[in-house]
mmCIF entry with sequence, helices, sheets and N, C-alpha, C, O atoms, coordinates in Angstrom:
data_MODEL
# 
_entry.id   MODEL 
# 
_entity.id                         1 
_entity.type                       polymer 
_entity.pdbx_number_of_molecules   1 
# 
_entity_poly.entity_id                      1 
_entity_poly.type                           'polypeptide(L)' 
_entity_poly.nstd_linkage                   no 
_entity_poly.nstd_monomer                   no 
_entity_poly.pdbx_seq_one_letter_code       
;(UNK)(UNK)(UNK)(UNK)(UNK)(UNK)(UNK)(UNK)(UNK)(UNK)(UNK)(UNK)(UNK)(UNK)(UNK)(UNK)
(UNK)(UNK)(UNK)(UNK)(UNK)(UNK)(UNK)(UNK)(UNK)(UNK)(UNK)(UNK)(UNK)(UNK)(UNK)(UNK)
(UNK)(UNK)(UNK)(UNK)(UNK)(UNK)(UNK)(UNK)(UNK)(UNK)(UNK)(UNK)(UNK)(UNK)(UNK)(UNK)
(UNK)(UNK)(UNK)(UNK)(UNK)(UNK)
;
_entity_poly.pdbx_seq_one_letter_code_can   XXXXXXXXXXXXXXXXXXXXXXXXXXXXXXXXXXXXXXXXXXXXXXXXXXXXXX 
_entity_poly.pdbx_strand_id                 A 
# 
loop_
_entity_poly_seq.entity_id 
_entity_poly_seq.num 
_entity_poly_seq.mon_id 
_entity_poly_seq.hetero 
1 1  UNK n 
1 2  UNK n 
1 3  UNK n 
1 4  UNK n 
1 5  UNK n 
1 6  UNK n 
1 7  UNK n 
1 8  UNK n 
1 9  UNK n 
1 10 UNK n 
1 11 UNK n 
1 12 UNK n 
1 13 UNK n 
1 14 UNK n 
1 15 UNK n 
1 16 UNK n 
1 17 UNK n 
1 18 UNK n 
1 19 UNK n 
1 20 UNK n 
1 21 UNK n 
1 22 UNK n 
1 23 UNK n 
1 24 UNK n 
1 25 UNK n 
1 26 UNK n 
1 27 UNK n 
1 28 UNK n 
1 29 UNK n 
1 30 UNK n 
1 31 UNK n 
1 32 UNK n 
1 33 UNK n 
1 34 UNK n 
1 35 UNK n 
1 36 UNK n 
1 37 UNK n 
1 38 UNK n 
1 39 UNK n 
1 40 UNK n 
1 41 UNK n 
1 42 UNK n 
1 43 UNK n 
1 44 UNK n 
1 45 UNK n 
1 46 UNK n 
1 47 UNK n 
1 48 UNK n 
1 49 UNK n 
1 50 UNK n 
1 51 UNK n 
1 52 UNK n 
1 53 UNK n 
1 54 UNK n 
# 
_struct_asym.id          A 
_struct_asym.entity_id   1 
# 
_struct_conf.conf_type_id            HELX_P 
_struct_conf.id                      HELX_P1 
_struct_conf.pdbx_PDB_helix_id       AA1 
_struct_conf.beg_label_comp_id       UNK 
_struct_conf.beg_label_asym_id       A 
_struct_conf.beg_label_seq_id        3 
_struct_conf.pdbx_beg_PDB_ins_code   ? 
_struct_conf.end_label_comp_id       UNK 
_struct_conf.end_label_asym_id       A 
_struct_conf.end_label_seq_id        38 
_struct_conf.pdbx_end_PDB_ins_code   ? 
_struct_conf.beg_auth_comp_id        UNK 
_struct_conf.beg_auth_asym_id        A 
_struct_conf.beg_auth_seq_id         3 
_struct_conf.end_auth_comp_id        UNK 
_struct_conf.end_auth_asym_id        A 
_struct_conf.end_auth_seq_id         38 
_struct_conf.pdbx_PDB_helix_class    1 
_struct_conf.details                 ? 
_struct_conf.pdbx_PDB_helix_length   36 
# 
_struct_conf_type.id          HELX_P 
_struct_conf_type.criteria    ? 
_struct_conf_type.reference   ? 
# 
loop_
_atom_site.group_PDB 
_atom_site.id 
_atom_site.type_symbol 
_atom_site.label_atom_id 
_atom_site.label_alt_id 
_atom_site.label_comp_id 
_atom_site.label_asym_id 
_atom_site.label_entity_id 
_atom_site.label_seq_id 
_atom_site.pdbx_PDB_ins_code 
_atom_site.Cartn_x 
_atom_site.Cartn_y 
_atom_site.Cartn_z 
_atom_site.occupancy 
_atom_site.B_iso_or_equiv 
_atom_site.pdbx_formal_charge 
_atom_site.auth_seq_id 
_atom_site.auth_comp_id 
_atom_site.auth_asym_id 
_atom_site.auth_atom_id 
_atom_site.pdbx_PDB_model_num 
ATOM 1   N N  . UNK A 1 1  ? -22.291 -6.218 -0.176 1.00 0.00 ? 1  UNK A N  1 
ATOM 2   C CA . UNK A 1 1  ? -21.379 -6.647 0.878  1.00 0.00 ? 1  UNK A CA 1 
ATOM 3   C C  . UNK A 1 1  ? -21.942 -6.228 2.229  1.00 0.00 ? 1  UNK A C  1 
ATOM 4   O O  . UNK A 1 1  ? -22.432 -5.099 2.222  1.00 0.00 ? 1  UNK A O  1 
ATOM 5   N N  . UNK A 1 2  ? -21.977 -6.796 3.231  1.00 0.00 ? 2  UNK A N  1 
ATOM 6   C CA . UNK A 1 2  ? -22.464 -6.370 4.512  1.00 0.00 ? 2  UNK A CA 1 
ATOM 7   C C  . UNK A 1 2  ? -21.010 -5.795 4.917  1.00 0.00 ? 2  UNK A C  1 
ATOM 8   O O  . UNK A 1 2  ? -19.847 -6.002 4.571  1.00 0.00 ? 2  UNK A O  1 
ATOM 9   N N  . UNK A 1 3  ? -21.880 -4.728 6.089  1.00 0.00 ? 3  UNK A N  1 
ATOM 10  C CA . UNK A 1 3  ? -21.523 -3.782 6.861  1.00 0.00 ? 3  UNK A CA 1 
ATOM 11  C C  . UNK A 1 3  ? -19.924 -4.185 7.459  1.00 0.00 ? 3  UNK A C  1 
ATOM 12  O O  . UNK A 1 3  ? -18.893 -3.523 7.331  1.00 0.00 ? 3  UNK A O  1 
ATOM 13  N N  . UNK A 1 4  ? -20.119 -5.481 8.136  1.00 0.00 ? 4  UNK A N  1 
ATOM 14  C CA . UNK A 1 4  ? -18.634 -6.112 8.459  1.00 0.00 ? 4  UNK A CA 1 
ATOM 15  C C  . UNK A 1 4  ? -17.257 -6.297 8.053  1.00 0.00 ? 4  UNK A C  1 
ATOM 16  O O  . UNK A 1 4  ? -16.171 -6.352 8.631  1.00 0.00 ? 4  UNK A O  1 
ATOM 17  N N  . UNK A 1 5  ? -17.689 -6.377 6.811  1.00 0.00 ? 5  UNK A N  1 
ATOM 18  C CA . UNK A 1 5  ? -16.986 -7.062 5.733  1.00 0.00 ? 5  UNK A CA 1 
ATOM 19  C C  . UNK A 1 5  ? -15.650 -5.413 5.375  1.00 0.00 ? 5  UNK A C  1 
ATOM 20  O O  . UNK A 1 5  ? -14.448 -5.153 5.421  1.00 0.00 ? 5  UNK A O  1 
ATOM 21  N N  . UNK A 1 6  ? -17.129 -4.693 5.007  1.00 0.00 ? 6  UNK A N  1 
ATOM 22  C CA . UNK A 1 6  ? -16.637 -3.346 4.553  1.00 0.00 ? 6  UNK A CA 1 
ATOM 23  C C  . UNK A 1 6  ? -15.667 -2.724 5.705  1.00 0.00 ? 6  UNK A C  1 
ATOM 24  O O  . UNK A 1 6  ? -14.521 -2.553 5.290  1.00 0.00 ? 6  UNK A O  1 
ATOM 25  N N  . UNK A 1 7  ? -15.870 -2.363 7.013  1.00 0.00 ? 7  UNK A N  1 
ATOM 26  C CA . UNK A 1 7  ? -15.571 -2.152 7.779  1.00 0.00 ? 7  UNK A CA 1 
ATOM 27  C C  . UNK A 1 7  ? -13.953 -2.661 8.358  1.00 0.00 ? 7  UNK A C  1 
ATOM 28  O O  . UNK A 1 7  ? -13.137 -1.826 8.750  1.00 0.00 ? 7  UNK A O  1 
ATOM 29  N N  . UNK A 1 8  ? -13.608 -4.434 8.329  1.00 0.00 ? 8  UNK A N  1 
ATOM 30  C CA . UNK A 1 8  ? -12.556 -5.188 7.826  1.00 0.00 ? 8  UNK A CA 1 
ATOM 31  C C  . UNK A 1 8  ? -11.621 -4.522 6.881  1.00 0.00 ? 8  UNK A C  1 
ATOM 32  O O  . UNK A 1 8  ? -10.475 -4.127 7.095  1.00 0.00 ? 8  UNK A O  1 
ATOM 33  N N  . UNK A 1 9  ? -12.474 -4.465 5.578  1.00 0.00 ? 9  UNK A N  1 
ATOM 34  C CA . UNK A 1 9  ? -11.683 -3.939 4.353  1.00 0.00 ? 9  UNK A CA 1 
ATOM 35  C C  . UNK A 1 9  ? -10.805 -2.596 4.631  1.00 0.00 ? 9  UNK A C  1 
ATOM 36  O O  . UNK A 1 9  ? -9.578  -2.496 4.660  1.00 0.00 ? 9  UNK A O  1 
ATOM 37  N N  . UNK A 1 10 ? -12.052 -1.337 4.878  1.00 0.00 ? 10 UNK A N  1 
ATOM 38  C CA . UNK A 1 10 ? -11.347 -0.253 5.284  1.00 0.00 ? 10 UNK A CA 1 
ATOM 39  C C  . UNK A 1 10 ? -10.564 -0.671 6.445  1.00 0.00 ? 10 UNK A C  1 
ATOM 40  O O  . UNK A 1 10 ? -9.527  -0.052 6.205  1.00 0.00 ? 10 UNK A O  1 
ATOM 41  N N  . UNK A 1 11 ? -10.364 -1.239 7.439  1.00 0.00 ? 11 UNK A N  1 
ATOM 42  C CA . UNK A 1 11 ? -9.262  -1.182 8.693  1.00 0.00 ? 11 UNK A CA 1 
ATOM 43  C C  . UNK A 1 11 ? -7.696  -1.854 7.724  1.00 0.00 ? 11 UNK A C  1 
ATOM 44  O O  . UNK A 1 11 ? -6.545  -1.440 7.862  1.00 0.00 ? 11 UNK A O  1 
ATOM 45  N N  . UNK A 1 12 ? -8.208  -3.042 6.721  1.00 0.00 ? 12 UNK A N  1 
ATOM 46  C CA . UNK A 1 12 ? -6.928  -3.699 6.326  1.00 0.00 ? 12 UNK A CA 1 
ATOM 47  C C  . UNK A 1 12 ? -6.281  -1.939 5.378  1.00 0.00 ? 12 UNK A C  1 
ATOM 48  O O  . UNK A 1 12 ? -5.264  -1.413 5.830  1.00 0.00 ? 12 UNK A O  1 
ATOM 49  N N  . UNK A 1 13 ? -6.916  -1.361 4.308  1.00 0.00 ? 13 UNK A N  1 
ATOM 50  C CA . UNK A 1 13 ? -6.212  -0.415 3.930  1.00 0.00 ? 13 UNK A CA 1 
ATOM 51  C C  . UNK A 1 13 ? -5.619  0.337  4.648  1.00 0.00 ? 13 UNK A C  1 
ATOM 52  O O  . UNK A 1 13 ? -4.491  0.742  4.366  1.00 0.00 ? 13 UNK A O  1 
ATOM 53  N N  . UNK A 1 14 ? -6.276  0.683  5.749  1.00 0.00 ? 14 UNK A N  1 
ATOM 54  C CA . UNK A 1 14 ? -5.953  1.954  6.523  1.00 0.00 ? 14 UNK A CA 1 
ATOM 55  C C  . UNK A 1 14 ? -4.823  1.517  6.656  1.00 0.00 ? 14 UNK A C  1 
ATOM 56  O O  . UNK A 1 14 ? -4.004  2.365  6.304  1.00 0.00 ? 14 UNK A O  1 
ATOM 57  N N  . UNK A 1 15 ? -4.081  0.009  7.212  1.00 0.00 ? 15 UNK A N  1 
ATOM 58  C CA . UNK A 1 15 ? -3.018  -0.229 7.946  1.00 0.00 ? 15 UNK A CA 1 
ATOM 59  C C  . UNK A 1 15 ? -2.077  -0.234 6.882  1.00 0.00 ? 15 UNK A C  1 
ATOM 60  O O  . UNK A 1 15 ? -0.911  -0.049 7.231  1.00 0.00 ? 15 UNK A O  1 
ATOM 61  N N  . UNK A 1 16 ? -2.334  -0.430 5.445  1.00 0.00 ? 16 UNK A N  1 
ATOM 62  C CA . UNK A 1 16 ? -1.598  -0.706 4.442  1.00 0.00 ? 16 UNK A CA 1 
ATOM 63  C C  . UNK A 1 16 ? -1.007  0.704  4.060  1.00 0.00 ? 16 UNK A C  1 
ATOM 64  O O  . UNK A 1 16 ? 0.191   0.868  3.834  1.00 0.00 ? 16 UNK A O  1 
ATOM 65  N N  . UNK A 1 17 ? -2.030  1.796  4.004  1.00 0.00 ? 17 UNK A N  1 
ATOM 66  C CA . UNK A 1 17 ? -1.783  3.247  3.819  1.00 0.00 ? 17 UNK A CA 1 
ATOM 67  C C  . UNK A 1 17 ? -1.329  4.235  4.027  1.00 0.00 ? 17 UNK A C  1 
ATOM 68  O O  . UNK A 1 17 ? -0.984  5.131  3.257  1.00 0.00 ? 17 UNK A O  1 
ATOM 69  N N  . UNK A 1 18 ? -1.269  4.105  5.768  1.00 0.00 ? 18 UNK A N  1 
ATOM 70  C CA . UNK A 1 18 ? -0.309  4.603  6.803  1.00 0.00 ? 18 UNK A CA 1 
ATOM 71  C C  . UNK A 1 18 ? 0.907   4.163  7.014  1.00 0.00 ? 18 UNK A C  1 
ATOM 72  O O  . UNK A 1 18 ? 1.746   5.051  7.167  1.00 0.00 ? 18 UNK A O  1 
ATOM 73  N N  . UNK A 1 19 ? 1.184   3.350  7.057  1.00 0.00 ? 19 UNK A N  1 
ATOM 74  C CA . UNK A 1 19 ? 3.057   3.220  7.018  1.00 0.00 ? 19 UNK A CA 1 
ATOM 75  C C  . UNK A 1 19 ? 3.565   3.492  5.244  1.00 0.00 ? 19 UNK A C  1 
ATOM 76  O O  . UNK A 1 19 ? 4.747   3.463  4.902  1.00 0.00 ? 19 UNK A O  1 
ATOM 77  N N  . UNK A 1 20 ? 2.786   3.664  4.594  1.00 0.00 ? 20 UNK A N  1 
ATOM 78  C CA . UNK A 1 20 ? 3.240   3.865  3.039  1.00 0.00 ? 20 UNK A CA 1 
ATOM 79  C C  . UNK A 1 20 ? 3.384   5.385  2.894  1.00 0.00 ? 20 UNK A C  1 
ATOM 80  O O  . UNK A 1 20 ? 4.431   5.843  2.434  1.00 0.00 ? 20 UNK A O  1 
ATOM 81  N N  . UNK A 1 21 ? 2.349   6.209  3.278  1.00 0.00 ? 21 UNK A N  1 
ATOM 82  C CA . UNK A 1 21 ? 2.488   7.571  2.859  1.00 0.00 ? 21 UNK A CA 1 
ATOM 83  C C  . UNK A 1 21 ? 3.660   8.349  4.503  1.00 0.00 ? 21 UNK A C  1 
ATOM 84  O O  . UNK A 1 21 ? 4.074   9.503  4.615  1.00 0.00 ? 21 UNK A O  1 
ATOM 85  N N  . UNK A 1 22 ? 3.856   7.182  5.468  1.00 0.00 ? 22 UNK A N  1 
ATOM 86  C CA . UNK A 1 22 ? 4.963   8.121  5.866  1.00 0.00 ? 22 UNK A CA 1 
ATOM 87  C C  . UNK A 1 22 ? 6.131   7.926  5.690  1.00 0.00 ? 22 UNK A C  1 
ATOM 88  O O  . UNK A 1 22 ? 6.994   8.782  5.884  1.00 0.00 ? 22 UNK A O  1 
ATOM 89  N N  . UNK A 1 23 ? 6.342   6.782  5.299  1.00 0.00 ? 23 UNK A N  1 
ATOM 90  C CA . UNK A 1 23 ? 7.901   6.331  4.545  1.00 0.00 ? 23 UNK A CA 1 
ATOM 91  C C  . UNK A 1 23 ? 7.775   7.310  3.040  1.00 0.00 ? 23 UNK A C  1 
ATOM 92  O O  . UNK A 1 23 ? 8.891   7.609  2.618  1.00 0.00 ? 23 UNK A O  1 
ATOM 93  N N  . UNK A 1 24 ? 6.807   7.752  2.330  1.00 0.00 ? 24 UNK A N  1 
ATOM 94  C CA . UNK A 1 24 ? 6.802   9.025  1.390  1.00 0.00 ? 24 UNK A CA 1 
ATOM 95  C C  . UNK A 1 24 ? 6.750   10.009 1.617  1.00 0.00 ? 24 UNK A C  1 
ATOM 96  O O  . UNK A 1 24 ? 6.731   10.849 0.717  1.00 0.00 ? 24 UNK A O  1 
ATOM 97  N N  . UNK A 1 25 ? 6.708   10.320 2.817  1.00 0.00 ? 25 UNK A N  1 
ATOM 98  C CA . UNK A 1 25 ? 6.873   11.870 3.567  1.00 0.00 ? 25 UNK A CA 1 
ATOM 99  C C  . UNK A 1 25 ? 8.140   11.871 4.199  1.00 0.00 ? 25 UNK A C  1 
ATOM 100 O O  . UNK A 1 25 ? 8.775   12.913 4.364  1.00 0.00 ? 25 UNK A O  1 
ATOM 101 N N  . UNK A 1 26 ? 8.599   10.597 4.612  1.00 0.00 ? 26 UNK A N  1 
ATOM 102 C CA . UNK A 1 26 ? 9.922   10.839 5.389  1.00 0.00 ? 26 UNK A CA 1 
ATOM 103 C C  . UNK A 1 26 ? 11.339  11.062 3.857  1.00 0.00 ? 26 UNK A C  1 
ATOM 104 O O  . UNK A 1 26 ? 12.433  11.616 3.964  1.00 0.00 ? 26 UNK A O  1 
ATOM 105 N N  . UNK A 1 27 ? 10.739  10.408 2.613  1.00 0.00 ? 27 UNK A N  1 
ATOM 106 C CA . UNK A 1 27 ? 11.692  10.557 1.411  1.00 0.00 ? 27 UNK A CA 1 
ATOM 107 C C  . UNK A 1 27 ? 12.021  11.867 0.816  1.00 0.00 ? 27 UNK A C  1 
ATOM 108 O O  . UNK A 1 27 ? 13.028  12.452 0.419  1.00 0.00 ? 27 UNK A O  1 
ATOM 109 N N  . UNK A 1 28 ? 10.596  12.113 0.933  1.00 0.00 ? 28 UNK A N  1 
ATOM 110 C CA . UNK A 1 28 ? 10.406  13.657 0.396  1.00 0.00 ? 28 UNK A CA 1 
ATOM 111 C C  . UNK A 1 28 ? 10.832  14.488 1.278  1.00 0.00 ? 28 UNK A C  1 
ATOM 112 O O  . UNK A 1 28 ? 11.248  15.437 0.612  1.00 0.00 ? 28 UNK A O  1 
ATOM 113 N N  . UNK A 1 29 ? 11.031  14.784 2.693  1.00 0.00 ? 29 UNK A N  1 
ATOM 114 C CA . UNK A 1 29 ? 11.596  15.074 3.119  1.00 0.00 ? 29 UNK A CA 1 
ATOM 115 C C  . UNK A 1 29 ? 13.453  15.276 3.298  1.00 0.00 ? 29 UNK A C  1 
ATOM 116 O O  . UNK A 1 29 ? 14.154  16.265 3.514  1.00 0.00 ? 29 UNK A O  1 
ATOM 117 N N  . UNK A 1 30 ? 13.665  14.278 3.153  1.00 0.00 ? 30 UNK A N  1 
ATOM 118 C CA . UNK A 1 30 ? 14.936  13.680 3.314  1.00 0.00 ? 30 UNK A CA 1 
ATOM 119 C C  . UNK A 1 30 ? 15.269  14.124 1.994  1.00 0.00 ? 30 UNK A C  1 
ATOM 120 O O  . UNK A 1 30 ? 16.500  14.156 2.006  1.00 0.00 ? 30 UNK A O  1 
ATOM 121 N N  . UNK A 1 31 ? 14.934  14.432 1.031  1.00 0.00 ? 31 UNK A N  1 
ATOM 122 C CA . UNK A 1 31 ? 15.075  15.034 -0.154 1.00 0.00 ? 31 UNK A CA 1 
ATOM 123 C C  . UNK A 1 31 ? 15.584  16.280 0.078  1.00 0.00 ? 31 UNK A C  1 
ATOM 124 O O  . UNK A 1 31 ? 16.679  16.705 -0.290 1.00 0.00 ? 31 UNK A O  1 
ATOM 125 N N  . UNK A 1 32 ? 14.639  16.914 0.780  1.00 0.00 ? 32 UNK A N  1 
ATOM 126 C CA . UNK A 1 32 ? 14.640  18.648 0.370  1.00 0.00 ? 32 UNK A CA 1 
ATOM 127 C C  . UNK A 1 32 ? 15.667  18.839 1.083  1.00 0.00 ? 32 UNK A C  1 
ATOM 128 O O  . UNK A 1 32 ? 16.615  19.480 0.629  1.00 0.00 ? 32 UNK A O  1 
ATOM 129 N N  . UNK A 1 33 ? 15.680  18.287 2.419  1.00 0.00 ? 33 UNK A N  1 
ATOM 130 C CA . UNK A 1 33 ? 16.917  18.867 3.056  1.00 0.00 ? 33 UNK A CA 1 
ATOM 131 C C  . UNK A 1 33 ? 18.318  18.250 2.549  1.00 0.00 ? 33 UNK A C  1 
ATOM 132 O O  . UNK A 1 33 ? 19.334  18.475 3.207  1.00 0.00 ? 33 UNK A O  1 
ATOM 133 N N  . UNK A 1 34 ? 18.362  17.567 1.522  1.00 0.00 ? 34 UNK A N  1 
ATOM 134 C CA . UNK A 1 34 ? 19.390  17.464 0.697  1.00 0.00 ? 34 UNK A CA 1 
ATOM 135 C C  . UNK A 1 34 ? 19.483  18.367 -0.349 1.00 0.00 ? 34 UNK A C  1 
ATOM 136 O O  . UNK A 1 34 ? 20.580  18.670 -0.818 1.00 0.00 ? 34 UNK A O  1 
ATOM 137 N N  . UNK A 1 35 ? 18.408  18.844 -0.777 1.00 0.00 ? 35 UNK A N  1 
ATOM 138 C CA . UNK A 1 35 ? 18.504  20.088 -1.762 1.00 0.00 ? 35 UNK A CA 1 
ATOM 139 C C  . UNK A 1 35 ? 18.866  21.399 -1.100 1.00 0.00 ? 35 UNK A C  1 
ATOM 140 O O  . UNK A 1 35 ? 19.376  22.292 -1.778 1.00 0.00 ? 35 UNK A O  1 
ATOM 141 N N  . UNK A 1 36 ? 18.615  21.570 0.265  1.00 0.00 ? 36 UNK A N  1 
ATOM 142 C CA . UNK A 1 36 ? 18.722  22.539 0.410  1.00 0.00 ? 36 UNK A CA 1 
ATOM 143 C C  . UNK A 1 36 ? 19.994  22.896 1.219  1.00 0.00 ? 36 UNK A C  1 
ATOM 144 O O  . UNK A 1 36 ? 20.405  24.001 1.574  1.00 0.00 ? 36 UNK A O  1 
ATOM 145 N N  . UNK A 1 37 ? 20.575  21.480 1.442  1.00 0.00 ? 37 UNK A N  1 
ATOM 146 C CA . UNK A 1 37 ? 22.406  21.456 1.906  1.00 0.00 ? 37 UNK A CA 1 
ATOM 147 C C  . UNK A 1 37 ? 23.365  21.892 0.621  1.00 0.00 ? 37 UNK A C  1 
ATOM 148 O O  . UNK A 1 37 ? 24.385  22.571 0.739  1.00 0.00 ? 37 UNK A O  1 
ATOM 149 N N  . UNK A 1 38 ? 22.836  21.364 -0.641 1.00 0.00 ? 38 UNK A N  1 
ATOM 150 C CA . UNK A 1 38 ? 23.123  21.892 -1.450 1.00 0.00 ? 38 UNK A CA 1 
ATOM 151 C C  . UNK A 1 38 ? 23.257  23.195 -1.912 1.00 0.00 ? 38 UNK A C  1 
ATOM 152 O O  . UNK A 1 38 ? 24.270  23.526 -2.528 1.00 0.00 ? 38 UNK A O  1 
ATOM 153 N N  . UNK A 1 39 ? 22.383  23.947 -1.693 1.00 0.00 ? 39 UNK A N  1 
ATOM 154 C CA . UNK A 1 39 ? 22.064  25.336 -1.885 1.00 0.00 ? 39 UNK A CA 1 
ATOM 155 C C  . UNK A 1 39 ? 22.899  26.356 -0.825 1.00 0.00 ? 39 UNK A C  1 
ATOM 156 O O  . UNK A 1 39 ? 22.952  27.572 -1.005 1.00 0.00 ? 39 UNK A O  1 
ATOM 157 N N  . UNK A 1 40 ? 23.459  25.751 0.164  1.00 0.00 ? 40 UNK A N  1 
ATOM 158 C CA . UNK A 1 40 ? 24.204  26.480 0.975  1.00 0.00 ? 40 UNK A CA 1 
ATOM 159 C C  . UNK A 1 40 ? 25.401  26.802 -0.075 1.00 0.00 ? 40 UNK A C  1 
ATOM 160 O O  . UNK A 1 40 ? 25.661  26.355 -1.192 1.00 0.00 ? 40 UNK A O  1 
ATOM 161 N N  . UNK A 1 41 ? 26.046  27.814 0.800  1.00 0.00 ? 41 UNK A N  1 
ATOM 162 C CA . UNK A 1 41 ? 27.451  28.455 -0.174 1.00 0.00 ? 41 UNK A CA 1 
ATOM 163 C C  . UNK A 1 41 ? 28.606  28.835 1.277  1.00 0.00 ? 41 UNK A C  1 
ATOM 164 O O  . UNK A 1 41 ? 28.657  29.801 2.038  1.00 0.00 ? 41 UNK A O  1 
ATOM 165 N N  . UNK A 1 42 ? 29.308  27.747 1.190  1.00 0.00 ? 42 UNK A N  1 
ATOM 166 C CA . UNK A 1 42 ? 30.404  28.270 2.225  1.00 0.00 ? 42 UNK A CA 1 
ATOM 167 C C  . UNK A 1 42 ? 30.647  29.587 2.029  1.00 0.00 ? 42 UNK A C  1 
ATOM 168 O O  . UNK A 1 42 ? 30.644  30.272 1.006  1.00 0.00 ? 42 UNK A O  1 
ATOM 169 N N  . UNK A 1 43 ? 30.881  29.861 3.285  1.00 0.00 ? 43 UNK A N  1 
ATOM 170 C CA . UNK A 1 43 ? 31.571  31.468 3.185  1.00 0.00 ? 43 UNK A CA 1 
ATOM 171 C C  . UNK A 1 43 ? 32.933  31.745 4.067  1.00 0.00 ? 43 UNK A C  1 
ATOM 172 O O  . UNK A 1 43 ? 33.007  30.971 5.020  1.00 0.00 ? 43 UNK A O  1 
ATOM 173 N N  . UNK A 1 44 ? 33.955  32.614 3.972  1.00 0.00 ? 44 UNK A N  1 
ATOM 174 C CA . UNK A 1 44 ? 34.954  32.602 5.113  1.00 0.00 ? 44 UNK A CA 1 
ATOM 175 C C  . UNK A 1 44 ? 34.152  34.150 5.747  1.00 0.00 ? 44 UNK A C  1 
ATOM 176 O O  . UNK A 1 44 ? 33.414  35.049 5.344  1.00 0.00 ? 44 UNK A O  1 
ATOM 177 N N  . UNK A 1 45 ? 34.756  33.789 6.781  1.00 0.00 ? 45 UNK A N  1 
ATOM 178 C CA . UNK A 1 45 ? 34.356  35.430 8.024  1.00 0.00 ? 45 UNK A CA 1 
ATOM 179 C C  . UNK A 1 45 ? 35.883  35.727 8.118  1.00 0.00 ? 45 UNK A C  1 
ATOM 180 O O  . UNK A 1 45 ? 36.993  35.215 8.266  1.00 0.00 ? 45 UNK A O  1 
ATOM 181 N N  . UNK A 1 46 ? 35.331  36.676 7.969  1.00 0.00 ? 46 UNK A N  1 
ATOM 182 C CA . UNK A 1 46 ? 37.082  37.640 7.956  1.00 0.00 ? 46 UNK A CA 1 
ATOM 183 C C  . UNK A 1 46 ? 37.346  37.765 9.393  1.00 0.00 ? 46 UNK A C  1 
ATOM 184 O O  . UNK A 1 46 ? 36.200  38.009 9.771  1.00 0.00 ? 46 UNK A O  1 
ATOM 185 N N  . UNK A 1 47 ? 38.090  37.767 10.493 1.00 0.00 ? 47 UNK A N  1 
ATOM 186 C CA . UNK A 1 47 ? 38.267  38.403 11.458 1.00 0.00 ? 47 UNK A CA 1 
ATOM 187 C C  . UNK A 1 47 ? 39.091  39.510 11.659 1.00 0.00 ? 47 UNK A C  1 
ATOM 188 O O  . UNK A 1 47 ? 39.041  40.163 12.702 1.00 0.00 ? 47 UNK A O  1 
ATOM 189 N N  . UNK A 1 48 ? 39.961  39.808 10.597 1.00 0.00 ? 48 UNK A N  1 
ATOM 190 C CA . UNK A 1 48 ? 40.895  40.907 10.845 1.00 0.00 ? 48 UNK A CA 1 
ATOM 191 C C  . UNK A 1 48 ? 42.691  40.006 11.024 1.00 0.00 ? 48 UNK A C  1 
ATOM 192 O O  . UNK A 1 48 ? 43.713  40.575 10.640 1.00 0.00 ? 48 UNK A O  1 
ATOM 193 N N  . UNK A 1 49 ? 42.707  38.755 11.584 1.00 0.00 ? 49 UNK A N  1 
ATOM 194 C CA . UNK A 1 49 ? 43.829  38.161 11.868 1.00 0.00 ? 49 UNK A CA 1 
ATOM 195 C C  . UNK A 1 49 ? 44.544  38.118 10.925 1.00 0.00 ? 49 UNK A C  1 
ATOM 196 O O  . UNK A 1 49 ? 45.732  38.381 11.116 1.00 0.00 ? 49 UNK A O  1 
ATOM 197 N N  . UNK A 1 50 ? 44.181  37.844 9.853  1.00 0.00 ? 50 UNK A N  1 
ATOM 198 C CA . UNK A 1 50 ? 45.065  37.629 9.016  1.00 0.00 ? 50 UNK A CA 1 
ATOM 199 C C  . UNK A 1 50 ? 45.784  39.193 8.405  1.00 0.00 ? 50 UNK A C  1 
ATOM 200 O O  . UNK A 1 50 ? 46.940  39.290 7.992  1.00 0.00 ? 50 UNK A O  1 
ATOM 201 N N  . UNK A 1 51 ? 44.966  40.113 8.462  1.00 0.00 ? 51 UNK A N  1 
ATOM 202 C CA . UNK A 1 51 ? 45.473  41.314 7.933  1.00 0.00 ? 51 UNK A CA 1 
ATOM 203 C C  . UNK A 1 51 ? 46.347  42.110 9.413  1.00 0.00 ? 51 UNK A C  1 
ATOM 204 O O  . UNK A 1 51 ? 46.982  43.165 9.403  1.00 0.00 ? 51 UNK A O  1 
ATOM 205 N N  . UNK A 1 52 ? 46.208  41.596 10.059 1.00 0.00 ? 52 UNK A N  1 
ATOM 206 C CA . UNK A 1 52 ? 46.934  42.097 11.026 1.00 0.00 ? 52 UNK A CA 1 
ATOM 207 C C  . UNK A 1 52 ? 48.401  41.672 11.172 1.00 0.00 ? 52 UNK A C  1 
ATOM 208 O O  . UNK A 1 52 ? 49.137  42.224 11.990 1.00 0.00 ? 52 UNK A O  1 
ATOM 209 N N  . UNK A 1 53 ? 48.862  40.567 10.273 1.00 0.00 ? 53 UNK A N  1 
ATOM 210 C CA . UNK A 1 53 ? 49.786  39.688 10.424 1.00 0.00 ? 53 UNK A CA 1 
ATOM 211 C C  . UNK A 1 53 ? 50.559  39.986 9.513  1.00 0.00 ? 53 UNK A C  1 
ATOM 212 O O  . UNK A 1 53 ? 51.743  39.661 9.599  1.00 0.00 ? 53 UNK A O  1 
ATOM 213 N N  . UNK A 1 54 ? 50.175  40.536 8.645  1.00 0.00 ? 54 UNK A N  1 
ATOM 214 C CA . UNK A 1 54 ? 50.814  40.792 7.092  1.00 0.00 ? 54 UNK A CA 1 
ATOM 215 C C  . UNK A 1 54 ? 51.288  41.961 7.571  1.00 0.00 ? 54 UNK A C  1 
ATOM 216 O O  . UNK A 1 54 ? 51.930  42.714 6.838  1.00 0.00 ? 54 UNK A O  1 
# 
């Protein structure tokens, strides 16, 4: 294959490759920080108000 040809080829992947692996980085992403909303644990903070009331 001449030099041109090849050159073509790699530019068409490149363009095919790059919007693919960041729509798979933006999933995988968008993942974890769903795993890791998950992993939270509500908590209450005491302030004292309520025992002051009783």
């Amino acid at each position: 294959m001449s030099t041109p040809l090849l050159l073509a080829l790699a530019a068409l992947l490149l363009l095919i490759v790059v919007p693919a692996s960041r729509d798979l980085f933006n999933a995988m992403r968008a993942q974890s920080e769903r795993e890791a909303q998950r992993r939270l644990v509500p908590i209450r903070i005491d302030d004292g108000r309520e025992r002051r009331r009783r």
